[in-house]
Structures are given as structure tokens and as C-alpha cells.
C-alpha positions in Angstrom: 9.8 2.3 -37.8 8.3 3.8 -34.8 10.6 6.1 -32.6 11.5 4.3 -28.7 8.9 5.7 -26.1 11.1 6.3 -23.2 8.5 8.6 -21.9 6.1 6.0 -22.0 8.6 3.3 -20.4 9.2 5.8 -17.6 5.8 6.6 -16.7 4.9 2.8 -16.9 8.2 1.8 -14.6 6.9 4.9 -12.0 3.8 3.1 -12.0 5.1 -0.6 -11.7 7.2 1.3 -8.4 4.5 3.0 -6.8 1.9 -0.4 -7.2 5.1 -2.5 -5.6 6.1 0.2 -2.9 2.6 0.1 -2.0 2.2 -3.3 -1.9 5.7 -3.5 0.2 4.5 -0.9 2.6 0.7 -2.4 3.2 1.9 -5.7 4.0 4.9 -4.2 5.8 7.6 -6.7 6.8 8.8 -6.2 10.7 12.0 -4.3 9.6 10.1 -2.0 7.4 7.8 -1.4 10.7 10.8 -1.0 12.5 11.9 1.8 10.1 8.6 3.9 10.4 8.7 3.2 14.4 12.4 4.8 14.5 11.4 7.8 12.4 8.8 8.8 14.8 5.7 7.3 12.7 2.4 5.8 14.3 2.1 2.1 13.8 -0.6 3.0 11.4 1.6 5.2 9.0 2.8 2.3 6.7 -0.8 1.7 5.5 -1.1 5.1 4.7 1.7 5.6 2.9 0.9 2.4 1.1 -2.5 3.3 0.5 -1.2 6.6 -1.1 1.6 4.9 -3.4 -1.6 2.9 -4.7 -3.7 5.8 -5.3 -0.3 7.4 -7.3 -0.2 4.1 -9.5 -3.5 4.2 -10.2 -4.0 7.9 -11.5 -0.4 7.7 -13.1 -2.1 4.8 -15.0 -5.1 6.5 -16.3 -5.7 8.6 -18.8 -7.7 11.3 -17.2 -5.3 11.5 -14.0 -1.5 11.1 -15.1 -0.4 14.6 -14.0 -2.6 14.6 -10.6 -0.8 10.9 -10.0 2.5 12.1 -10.7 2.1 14.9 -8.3 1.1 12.9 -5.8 4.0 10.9 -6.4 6.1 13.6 -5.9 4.2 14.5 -2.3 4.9 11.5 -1.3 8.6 11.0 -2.5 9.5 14.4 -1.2 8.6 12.8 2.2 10.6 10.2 1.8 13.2 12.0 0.9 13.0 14.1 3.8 12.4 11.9 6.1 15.5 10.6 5.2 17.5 13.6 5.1 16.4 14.8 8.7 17.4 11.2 10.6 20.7 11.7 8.7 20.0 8.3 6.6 21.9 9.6 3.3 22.5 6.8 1.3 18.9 5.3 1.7 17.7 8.8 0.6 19.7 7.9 -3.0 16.4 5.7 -4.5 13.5 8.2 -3.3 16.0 11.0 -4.7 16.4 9.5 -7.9 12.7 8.3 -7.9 11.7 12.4 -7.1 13.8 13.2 -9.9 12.3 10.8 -12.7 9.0 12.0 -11.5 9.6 15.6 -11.7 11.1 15.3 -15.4 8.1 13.2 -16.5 6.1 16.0 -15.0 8.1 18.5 -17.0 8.1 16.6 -20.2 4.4 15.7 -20.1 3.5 18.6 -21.0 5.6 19.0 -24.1 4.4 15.7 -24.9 2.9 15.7 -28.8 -0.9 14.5 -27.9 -0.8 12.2 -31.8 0.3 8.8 -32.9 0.9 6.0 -30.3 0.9 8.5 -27.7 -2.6 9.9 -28.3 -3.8 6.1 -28.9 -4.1 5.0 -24.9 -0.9 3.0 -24.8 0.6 4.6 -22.0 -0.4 6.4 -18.6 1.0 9.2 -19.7 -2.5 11.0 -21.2 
């Protein structure tokens, strides 16, 4: 019996999140626009930030890029977060927060990460 692959669940749930937050962000319903408008953002900024979150997923996903993708998903969440913080909007900060977090312990695990068995084999985006 195979061991459960957390890792690779995590890495493939932070990639499923960045692919729909860019998504959400590109199409960008009114209030979302709204949101970037009362933080100070150019009308333009949501398709950047969306464009970014789809560059993250697809990095994340590949096996050549996983570490630059999670970096940039940290860039990017640390922004959030920030963002956030400094228009004193605490408890929407909570998701990014916990999404900086996940990110930062795959990118601290990755590297401890055995490269054999199902892990070496392609299965996830975390090689």
C-alpha cells in the first residue's frame, strides 16, 4: 500500500486555486472591480493579477517550474495579504494568509521531497 501524498494533494489544490483565482480575477465581477478600485488599483490591475495567478498554476503544474511557480505564488499572495492588512480589511486577509502559508510550507518541504517512487514518476506538480 502506497503511503497518502499530501504533498502532492497540496501542490495540486494550490494549483486548482491559482487557475480559479485567475479565472475569478480576469473575468472580474463588478464587486471584485469595486474592490481593486477602493484599494487604489488601476482599472487594469485585475487582469494582471489574473494573468499572474495563471502563470503561478501553470509553472506549479510543470515539472521543470514548480519551485519558480510557487514563488510567484507567494509574490503574489504576499500582496494580497498586504493589501489587505494596510486598508485594515483583517478578516478578508485570513484566506490569502492561510494560502501564503500552504505555499511557503510546500516550498519548504519541496525540497526535502524524496525525488523516487510515485513522486519521481510525473504524478504531481511538485517536480
Amino acid at each position: 500500500m502506497r503511503p497518502f501524498a499530501w504533498h502532492t494533494w497540496l501542490s495540486w489544490g494550490l494549483v486548482a486555486f491559482f487557475v480559479f483565482a485567475g479565472v475569478l480575477n480576469i473575468v472580474a465581477p463588478v464587486s471584485l472591480q469595486e474592490d481593486y478600485a477602493r484599494w487604489g488599483y488601476p482599472t487594469w490591475f485585475h487582469f494582471a493579477t489574473g494573468a499572474l495567478e495563471l502563470a503561478s498554476a501553470l509553472l506549479q503544474s510543470r515539472r521543470a517550474t514548480p519551485r519558480a511557480g510557487v514563488v510567484l505564488g507567494l509574490l503574489i499572495m504576499a500582496s494580497a495579504v498586504a493589501t489587505l492588512f494596510l486598508h485594515r480589511e483583517w478578516t478578508h486577509a485570513v484566506f490569502p494568509a492561510l494560502i501564503l502559508a500552504a505555499l511557503a510550507f510546500t516550498l519548504t518541504t519541496r525540497s526535502r521531497q524524496p525525488k523516487t517512487g510515485a513522486m519521481a514518476s510525473g504524478t504531481s506538480p511538485s517536480h
